[in-house]
N, C-alpha and C positions, 0 to 999 in steps of 0.2 A: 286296455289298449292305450297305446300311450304313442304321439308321435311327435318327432325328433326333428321341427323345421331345421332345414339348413339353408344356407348364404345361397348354396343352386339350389333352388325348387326341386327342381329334377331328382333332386338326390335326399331328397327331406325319406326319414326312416318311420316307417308304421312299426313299430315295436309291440307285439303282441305275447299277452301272460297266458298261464296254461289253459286258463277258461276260453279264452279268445281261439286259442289253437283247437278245441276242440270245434268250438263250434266253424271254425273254416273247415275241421276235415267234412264238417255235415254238410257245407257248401259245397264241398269238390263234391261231395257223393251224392249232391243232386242235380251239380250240375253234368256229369258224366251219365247223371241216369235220363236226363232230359235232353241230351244228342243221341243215346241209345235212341229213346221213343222216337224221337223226331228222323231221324234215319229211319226206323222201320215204319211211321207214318209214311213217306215217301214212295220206301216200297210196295206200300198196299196201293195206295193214291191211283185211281183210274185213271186220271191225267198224266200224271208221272211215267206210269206204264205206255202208257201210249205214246209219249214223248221218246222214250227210253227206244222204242222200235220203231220208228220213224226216222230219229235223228242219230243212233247209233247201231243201228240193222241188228249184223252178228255181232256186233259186241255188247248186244245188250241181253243182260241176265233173262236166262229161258222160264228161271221161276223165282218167282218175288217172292212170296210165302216162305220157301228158305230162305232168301234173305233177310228178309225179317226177322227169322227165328233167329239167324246166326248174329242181327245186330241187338237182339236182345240179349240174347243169350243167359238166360235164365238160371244154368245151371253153374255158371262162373259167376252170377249176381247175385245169387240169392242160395246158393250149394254151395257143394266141396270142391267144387273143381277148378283147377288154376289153369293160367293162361302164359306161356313164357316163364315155369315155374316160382307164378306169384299168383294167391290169392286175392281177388278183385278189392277187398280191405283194405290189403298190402300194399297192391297201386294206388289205392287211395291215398295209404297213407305216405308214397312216396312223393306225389303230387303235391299235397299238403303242405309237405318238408321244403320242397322245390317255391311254393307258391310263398313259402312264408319269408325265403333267401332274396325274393324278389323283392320284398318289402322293404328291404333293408338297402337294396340296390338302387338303380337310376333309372329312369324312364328313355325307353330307347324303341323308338318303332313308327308306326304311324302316326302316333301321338308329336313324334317330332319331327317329321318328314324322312322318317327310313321307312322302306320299304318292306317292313312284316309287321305282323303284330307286337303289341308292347305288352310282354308276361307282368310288369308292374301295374300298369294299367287294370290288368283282368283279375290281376289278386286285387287290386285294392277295390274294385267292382266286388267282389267276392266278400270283403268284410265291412263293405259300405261306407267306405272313406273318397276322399277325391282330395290329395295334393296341390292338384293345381287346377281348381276352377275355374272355368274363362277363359283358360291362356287354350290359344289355336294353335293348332300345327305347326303354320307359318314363323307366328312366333317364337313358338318352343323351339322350334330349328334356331331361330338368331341366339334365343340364351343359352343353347347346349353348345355353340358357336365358339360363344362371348366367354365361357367357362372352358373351355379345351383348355390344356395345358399348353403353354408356348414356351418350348427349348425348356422345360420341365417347371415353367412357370405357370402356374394357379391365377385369375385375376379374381381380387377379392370382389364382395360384394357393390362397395361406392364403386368401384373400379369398371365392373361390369354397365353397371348402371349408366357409369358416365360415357363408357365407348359405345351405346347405343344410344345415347341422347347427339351423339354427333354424327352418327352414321353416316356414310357414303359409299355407295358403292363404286368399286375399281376394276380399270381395263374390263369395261364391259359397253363400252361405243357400239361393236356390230349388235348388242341386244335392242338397241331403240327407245326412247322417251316411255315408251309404256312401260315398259317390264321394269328400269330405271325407276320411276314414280312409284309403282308397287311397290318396289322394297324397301323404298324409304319410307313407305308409310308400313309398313308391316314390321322394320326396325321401330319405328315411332309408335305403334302398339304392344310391342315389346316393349320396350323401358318405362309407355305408361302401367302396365301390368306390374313389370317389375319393380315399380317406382312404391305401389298399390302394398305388394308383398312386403317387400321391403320395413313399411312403414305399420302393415297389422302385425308381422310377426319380430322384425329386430328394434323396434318406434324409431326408425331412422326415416330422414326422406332423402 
């Protein structure tokens, strides 16, 4: 495994050799196999059941026992039978393919204040790396910000650095002194992070 800091955190590359790749498809195929159980944990679950017809009457499944069998499903996990004419391997190993494209890509999700999850984030969980340690959400939002391209311009790294060492925020009077303060201190954790990076992986400050 070998990884690829870049000038945006965000976008630093996990670059993984053939060894590596196998061993994430064994990652996907446990972790796929541990939302199966856990799905059909649920549906056994006394509690769950009872939840399940209380708080959703008729739309709650009349037999859990099937449901379970059909989220385990046995015969597409462990047989010959495909699903969406693909072999449960197959999905694996499409997943894999997909998880590995994300490595190479940029972190975009909750990890930086959007609103789904971050497929970078859960592959690099998956092969036990972390890009960016430390850095919050809040933050991540200001350098995924500070890095946009403007009128097709890139800011480089000192560049970055130094527009969030000045931070301020604009036409934003009807937000109030709180929310005002917050961000400047949430810019001002930002560039000390960034300051931090900067300085273990390019020796700049």
């Amino acid at each position: 495994m070998k990884i690829i800091w870049n000038p945006n955190p965000l976008a630093t590359v996990v670059e993984l050799d053939d060894f590596d790749k196998k061993l994430l498809w064994h990652q996907v195929k446990i972790a796929r196999l541990e939302m199966a159980i856990g799905e059909a944990h649920f549906d056994l679950d006394p509690e769950h059941q009872e939840w399940c017809r209380t708080s959703l009457g008729e739309r709650c499944s009349k037999d859990f026992v099937a449901d379970a069998r059909r989220h385990l499903d046995y015969a597409y996990v462990c047989g010959d039978e495909e699903r969406n004419g693909k072999s449960f391997e197959v999905r694996v190993t499409e997943l894999t393919d997909g998880y590995a494209r994300e490595l190479a890509s940029k972190h975009c999700g909750d990890c930086t204040c959007v609103a789904c999850s971050c497929s970078k984030c859960y592959a690099e969980k998956l092969v036990g790396v972390d890009t960016i340690p430390g850095l919050n959400k809040h933050e991540a939002s200001y350098i995924s910000g500070a890095f946009t391209a403007k009128d097709g311009i890139v800011r480089t790294l000192d560049e970055v650095v130094a527009n969030l060492a000045d931070y301020e925020p604009k036409d934003v009077k009807e937000w109030g002194l709180p929310h005002v303060d917050r961000w400047r201190e949430e810019a001002r954790c930002a560039h000390e992070w960034l300051v931090a990076y900067q300085r273990e992986h390019f020796g700049t400050q």
